[in-house]
PDB file of N, CA, C and O in Angstrom:
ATOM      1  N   UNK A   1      62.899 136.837  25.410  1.00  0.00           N
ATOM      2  CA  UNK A   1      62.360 136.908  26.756  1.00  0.00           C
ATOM      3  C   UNK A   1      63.297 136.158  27.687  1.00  0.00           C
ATOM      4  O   UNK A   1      63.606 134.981  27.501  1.00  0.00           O
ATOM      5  N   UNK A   2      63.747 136.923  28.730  1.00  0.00           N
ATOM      6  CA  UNK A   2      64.185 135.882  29.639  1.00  0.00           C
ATOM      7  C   UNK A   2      63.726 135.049  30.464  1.00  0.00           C
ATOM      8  O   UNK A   2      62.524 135.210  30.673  1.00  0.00           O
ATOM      9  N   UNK A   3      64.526 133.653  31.401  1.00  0.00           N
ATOM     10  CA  UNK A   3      64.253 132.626  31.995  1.00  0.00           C
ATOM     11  C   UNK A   3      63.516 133.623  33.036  1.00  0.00           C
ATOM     12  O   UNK A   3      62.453 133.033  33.229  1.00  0.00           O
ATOM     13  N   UNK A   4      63.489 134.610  33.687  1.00  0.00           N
ATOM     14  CA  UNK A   4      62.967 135.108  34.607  1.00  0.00           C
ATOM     15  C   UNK A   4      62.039 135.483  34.519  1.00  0.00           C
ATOM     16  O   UNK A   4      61.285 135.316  35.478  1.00  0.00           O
ATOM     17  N   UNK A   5      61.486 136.294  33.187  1.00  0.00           N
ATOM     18  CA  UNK A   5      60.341 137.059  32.937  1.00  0.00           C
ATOM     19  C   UNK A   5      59.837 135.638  32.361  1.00  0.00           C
ATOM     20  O   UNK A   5      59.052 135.555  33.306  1.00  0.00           O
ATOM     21  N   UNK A   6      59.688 134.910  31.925  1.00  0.00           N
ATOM     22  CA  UNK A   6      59.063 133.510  31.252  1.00  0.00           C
ATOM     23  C   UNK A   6      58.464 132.831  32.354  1.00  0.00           C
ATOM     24  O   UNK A   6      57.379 132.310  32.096  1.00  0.00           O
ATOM     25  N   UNK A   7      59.001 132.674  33.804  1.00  0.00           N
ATOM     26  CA  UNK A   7      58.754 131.950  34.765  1.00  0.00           C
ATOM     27  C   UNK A   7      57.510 133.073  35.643  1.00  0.00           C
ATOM     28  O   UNK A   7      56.538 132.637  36.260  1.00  0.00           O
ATOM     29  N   UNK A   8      57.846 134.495  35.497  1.00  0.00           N
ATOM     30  CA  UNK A   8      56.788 135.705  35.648  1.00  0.00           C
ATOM     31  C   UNK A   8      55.791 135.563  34.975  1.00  0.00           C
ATOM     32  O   UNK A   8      54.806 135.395  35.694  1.00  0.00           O
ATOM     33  N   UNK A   9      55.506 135.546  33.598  1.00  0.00           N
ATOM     34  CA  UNK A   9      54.292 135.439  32.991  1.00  0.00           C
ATOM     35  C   UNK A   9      53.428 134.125  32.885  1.00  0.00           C
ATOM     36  O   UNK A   9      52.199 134.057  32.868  1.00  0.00           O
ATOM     37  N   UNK A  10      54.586 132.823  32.800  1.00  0.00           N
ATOM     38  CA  UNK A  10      53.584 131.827  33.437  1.00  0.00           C
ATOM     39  C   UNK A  10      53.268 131.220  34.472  1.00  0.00           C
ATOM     40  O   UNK A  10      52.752 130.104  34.412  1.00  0.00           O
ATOM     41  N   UNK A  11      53.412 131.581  35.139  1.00  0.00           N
ATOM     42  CA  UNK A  11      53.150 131.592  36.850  1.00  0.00           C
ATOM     43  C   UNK A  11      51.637 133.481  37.232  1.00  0.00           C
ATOM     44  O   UNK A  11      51.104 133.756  38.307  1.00  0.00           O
ATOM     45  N   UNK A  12      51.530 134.017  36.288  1.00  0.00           N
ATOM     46  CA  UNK A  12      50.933 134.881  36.256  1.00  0.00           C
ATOM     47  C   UNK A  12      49.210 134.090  35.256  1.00  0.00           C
ATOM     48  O   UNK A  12      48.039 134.013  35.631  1.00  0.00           O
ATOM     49  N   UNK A  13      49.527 133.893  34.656  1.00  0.00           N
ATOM     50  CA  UNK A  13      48.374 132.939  33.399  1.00  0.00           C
ATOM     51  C   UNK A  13      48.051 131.971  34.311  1.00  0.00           C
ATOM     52  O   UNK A  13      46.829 131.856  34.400  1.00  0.00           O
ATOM     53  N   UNK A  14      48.687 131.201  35.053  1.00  0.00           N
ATOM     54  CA  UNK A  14      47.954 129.924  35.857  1.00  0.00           C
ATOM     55  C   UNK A  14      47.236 130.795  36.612  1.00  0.00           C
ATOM     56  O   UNK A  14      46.006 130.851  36.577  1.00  0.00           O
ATOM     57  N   UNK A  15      47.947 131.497  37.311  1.00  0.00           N
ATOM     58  CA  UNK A  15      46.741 132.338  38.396  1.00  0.00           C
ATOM     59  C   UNK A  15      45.671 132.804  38.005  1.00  0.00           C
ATOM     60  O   UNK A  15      44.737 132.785  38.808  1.00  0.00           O
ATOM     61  N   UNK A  16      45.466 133.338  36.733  1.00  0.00           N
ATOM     62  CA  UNK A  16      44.454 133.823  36.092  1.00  0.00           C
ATOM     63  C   UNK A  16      43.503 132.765  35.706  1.00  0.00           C
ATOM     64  O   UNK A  16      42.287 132.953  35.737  1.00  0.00           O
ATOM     65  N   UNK A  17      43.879 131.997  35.454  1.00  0.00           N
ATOM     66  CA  UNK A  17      43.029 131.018  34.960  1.00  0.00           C
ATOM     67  C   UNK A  17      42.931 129.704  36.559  1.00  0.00           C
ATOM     68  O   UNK A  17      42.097 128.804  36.461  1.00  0.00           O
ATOM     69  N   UNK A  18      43.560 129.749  37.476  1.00  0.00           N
ATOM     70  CA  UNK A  18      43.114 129.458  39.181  1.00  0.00           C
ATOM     71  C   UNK A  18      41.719 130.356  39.066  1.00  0.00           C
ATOM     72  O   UNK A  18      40.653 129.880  38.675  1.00  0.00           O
ATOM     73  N   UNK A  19      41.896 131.635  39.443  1.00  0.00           N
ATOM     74  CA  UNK A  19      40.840 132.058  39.793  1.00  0.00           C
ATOM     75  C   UNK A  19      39.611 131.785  38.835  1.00  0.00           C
ATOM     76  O   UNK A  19      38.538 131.386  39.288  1.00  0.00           O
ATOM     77  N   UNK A  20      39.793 131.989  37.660  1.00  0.00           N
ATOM     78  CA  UNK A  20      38.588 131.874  36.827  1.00  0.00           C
ATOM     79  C   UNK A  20      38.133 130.311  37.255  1.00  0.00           C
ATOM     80  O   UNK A  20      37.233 130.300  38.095  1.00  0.00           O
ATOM     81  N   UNK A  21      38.375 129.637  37.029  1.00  0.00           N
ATOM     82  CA  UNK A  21      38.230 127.986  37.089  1.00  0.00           C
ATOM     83  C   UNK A  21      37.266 127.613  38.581  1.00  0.00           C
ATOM     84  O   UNK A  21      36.266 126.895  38.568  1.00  0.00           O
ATOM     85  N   UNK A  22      37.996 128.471  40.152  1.00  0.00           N
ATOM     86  CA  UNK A  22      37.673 128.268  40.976  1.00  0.00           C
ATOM     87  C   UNK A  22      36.261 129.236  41.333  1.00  0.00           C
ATOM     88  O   UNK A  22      35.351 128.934  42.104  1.00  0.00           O
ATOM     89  N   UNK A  23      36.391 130.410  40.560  1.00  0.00           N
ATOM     90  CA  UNK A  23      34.915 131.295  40.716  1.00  0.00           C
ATOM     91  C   UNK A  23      33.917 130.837  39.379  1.00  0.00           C
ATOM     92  O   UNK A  23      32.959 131.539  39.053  1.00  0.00           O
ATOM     93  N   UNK A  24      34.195 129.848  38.816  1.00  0.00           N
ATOM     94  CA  UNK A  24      33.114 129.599  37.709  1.00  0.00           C
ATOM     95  C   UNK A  24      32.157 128.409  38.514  1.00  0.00           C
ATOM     96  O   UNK A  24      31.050 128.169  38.031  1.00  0.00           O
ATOM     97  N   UNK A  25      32.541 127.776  39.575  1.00  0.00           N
ATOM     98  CA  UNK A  25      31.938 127.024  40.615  1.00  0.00           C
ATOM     99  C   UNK A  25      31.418 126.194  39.346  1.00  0.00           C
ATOM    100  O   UNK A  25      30.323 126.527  38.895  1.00  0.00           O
ATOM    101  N   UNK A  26      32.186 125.024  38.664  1.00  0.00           N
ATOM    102  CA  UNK A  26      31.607 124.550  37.218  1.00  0.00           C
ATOM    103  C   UNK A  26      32.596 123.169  37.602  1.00  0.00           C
ATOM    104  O   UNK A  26      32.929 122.463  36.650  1.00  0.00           O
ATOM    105  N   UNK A  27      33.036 122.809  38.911  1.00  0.00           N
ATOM    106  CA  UNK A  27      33.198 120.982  39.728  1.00  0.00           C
ATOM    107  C   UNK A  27      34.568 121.473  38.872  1.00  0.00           C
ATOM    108  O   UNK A  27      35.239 120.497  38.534  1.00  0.00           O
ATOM    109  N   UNK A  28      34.975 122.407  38.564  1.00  0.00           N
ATOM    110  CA  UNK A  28      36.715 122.275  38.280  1.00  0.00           C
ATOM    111  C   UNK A  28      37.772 122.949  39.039  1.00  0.00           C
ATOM    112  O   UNK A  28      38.880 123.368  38.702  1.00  0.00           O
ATOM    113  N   UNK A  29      37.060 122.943  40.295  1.00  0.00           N
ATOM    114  CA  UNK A  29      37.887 123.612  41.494  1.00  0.00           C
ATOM    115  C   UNK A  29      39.213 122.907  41.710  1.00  0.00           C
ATOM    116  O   UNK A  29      40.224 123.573  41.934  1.00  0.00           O
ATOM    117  N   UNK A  30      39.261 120.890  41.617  1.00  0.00           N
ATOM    118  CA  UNK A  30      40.115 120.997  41.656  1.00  0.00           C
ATOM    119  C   UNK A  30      41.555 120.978  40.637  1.00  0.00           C
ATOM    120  O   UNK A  30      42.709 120.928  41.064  1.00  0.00           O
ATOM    121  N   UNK A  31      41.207 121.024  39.432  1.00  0.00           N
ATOM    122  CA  UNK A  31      42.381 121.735  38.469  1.00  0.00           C
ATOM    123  C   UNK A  31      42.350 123.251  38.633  1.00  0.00           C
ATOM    124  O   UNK A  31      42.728 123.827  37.613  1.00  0.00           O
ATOM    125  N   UNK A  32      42.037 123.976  39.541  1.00  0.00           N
ATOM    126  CA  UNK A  32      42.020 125.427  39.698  1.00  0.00           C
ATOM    127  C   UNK A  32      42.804 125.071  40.665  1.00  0.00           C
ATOM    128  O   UNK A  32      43.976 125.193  40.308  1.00  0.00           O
ATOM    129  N   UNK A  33      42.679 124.614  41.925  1.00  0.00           N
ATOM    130  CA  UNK A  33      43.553 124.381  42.716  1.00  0.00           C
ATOM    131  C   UNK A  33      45.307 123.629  42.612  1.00  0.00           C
ATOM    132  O   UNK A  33      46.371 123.805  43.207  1.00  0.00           O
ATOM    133  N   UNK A  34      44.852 122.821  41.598  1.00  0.00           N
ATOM    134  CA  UNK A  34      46.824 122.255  40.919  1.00  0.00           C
ATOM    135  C   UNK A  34      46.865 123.280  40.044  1.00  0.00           C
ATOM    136  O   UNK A  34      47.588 122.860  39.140  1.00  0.00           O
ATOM    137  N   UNK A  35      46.463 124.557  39.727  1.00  0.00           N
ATOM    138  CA  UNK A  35      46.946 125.555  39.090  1.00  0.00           C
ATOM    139  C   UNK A  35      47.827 126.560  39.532  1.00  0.00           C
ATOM    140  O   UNK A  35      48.860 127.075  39.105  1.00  0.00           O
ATOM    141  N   UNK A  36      46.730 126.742  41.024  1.00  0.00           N
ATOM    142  CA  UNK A  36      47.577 127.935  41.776  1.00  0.00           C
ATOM    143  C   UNK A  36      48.408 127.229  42.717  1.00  0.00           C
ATOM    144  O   UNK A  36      49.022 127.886  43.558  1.00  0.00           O
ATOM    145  N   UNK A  37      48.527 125.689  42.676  1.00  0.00           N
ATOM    146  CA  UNK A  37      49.769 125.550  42.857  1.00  0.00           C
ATOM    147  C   UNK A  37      51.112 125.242  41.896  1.00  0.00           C
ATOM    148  O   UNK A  37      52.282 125.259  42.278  1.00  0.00           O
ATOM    149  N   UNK A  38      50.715 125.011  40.804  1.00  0.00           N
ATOM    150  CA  UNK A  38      52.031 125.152  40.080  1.00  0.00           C
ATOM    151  C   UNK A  38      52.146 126.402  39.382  1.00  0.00           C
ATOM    152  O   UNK A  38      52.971 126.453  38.469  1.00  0.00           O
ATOM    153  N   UNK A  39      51.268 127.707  39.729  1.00  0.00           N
ATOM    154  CA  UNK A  39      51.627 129.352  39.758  1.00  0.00           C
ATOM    155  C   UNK A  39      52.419 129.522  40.855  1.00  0.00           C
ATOM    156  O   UNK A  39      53.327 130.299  40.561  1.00  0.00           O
ATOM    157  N   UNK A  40      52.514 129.034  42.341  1.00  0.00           N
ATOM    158  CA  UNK A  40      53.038 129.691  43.197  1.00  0.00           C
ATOM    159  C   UNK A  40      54.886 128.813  43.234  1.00  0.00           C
ATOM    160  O   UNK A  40      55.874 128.862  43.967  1.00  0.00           O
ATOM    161  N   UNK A  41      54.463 128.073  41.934  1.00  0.00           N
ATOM    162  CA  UNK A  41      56.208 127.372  42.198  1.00  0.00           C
ATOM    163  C   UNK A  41      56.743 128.213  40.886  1.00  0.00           C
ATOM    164  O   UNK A  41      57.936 128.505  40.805  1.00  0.00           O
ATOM    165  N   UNK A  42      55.821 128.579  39.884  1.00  0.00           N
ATOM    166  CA  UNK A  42      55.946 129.454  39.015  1.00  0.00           C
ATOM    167  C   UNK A  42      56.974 130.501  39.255  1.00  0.00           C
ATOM    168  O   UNK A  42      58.157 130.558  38.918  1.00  0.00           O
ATOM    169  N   UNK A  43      55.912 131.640  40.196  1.00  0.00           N
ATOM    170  CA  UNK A  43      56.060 132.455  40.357  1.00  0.00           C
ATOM    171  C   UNK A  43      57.407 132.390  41.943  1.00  0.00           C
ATOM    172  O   UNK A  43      58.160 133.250  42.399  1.00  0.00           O
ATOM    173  N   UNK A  44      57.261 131.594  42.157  1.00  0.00           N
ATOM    174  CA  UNK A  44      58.018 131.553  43.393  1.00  0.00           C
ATOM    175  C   UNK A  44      59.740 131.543  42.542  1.00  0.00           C
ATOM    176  O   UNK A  44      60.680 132.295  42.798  1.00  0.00           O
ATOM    177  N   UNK A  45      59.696 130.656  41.720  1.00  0.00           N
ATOM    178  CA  UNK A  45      61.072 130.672  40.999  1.00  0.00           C
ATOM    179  C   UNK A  45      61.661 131.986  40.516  1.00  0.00           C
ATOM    180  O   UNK A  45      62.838 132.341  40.575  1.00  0.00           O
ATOM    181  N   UNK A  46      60.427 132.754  39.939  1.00  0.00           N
ATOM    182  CA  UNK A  46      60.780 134.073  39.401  1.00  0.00           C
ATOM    183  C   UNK A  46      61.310 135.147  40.171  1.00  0.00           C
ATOM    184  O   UNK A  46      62.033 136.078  39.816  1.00  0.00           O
ATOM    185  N   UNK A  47      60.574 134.712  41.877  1.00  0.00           N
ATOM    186  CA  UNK A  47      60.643 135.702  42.648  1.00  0.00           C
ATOM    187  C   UNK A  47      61.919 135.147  43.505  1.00  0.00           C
ATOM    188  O   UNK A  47      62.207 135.913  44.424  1.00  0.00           O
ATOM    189  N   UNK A  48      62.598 134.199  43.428  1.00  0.00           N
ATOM    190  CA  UNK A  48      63.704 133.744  43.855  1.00  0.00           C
ATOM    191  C   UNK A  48      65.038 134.348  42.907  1.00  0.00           C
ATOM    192  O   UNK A  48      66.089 134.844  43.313  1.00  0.00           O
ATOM    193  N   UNK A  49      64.662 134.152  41.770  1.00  0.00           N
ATOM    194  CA  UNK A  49      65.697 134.824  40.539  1.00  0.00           C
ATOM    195  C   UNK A  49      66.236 136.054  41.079  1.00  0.00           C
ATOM    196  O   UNK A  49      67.436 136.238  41.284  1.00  0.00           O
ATOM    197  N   UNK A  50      64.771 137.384  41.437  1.00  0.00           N
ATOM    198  CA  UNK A  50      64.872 138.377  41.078  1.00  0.00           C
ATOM    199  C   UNK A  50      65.062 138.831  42.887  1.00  0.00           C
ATOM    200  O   UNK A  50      64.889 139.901  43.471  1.00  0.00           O
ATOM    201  N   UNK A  51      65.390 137.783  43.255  1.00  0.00           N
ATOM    202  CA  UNK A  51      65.683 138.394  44.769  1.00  0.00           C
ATOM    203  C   UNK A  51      64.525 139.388  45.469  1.00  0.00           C
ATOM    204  O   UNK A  51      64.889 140.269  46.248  1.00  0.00           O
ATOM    205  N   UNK A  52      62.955 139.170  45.109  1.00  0.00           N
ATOM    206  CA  UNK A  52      62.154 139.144  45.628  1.00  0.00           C
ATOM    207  C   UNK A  52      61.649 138.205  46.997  1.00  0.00           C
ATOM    208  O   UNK A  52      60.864 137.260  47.068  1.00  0.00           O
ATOM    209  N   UNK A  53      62.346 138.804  47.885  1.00  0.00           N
ATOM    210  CA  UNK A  53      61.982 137.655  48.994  1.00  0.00           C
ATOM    211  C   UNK A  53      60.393 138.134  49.459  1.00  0.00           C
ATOM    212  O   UNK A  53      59.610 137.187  49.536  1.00  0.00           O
ATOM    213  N   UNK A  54      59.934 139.230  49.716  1.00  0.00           N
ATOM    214  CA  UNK A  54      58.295 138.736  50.383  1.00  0.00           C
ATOM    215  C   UNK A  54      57.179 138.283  49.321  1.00  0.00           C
ATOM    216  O   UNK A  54      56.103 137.852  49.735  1.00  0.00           O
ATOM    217  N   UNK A  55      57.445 138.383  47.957  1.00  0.00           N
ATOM    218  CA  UNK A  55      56.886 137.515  47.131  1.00  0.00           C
ATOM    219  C   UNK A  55      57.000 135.918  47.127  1.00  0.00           C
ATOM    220  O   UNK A  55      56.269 134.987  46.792  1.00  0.00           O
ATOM    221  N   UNK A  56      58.432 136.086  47.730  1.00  0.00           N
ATOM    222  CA  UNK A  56      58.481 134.013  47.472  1.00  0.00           C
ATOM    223  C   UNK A  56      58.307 133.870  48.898  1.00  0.00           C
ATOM    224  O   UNK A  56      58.511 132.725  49.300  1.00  0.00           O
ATOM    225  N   UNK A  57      58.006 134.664  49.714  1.00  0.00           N
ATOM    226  CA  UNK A  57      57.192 133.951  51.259  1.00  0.00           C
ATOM    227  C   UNK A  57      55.771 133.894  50.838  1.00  0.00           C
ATOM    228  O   UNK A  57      54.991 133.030  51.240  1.00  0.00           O
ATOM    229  N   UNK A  58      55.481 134.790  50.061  1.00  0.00           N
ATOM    230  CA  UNK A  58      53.537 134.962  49.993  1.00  0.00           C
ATOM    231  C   UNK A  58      53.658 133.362  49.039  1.00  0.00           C
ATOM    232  O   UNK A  58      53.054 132.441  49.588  1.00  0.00           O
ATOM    233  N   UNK A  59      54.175 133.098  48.073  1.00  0.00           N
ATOM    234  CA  UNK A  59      54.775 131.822  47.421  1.00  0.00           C
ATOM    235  C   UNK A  59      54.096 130.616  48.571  1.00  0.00           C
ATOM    236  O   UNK A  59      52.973 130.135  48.414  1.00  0.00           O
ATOM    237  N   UNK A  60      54.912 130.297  49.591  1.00  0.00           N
ATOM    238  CA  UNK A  60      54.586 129.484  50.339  1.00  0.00           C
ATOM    239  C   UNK A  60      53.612 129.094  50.645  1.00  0.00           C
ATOM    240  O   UNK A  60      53.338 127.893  50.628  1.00  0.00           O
ATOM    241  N   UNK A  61      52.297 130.623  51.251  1.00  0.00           N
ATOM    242  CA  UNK A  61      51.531 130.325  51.956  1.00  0.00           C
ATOM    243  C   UNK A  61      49.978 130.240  50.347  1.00  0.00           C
ATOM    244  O   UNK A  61      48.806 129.920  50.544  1.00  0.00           O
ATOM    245  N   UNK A  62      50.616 130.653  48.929  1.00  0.00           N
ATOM    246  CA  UNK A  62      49.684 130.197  47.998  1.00  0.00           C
ATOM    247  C   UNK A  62      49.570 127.908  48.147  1.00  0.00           C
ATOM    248  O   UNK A  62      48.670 127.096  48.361  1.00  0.00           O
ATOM    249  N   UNK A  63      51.191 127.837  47.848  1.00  0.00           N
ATOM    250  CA  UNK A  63      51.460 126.700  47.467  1.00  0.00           C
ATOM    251  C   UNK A  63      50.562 125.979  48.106  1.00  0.00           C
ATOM    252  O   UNK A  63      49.899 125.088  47.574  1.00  0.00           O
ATOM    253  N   UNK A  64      50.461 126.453  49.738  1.00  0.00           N
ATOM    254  CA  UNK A  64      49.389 125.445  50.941  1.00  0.00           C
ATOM    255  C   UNK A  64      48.453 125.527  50.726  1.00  0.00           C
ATOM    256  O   UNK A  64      47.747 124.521  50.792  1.00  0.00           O
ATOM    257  N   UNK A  65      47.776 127.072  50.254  1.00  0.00           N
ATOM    258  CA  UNK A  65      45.993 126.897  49.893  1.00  0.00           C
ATOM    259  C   UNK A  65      45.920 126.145  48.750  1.00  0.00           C
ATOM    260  O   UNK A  65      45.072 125.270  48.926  1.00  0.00           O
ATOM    261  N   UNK A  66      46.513 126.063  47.439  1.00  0.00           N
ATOM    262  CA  UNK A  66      46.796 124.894  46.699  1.00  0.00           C
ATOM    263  C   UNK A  66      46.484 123.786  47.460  1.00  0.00           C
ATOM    264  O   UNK A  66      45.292 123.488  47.540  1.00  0.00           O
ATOM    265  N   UNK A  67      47.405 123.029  48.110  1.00  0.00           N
ATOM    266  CA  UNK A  67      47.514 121.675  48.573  1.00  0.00           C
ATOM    267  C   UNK A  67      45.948 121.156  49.695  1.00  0.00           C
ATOM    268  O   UNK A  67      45.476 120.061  50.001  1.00  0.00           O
ATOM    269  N   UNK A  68      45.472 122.963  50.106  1.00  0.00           N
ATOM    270  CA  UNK A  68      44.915 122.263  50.815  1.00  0.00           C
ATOM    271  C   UNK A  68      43.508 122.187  50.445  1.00  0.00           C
ATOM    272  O   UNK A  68      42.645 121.454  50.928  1.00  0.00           O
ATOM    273  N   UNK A  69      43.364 123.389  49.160  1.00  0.00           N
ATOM    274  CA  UNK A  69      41.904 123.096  48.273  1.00  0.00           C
ATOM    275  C   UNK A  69      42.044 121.276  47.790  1.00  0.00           C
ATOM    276  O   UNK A  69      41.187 120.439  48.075  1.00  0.00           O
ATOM    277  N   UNK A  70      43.360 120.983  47.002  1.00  0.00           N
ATOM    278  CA  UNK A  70      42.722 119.525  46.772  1.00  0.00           C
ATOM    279  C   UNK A  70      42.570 118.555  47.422  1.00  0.00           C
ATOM    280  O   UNK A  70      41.839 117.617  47.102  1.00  0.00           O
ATOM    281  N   UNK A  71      43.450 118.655  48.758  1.00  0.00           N
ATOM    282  CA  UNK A  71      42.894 117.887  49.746  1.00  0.00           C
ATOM    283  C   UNK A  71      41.499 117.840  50.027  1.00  0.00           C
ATOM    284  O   UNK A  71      40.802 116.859  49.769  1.00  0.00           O
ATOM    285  N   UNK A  72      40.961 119.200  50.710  1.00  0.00           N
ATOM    286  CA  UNK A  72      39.842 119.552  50.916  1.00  0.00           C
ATOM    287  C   UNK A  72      38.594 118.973  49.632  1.00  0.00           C
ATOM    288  O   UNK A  72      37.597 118.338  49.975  1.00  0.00           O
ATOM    289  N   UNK A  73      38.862 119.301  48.294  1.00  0.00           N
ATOM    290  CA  UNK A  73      38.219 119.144  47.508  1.00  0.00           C
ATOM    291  C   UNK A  73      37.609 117.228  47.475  1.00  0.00           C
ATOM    292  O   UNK A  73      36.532 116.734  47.140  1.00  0.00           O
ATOM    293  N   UNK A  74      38.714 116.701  47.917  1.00  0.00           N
ATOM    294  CA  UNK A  74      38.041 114.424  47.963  1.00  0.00           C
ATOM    295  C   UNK A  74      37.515 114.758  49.324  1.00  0.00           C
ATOM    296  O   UNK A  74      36.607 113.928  49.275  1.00  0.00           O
ATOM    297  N   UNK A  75      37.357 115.320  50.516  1.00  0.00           N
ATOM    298  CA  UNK A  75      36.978 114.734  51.765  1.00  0.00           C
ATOM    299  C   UNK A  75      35.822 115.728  51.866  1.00  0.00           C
ATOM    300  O   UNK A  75      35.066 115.699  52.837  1.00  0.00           O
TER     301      UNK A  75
END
């Protein structure tokens, strides 16, 4: 497997398991939230490799709902 497709499939599994975590509403929103942010650096790497640029912009604006569920999640 390559460094590219490796950084694709696990950056794909965090997301899967972001969403599950954050729709099981089970107080583990915020490790759902440091999920889909270390999917969108995941996937952002992959999509940098493969010269996918509007994937590694959508990248960005995951990384912030990340940052800003766990913010959100203490206040």
């Amino acid at each position: 497997m390559s460094k590219g497709k490796a950084f694709e499939w696990m950056g794909v599994v965090t997301a899967i398991a972001y969403s599950l975590l954050v729709a099981s509403n089970t107080g583990l929103e915020f490790i759902g939230f440091t999920l889909l942010l270390l999917s969108s650096f995941l996937i952002g790497i992959w999509a940098y490799l493969g010269k996918h640029r509007g994937i590694l912009f959508l990248q960005f604006f995951y990384a912030t709902a990340g940052i800003i569920g766990m913010i959100r999640w203490y206040n």
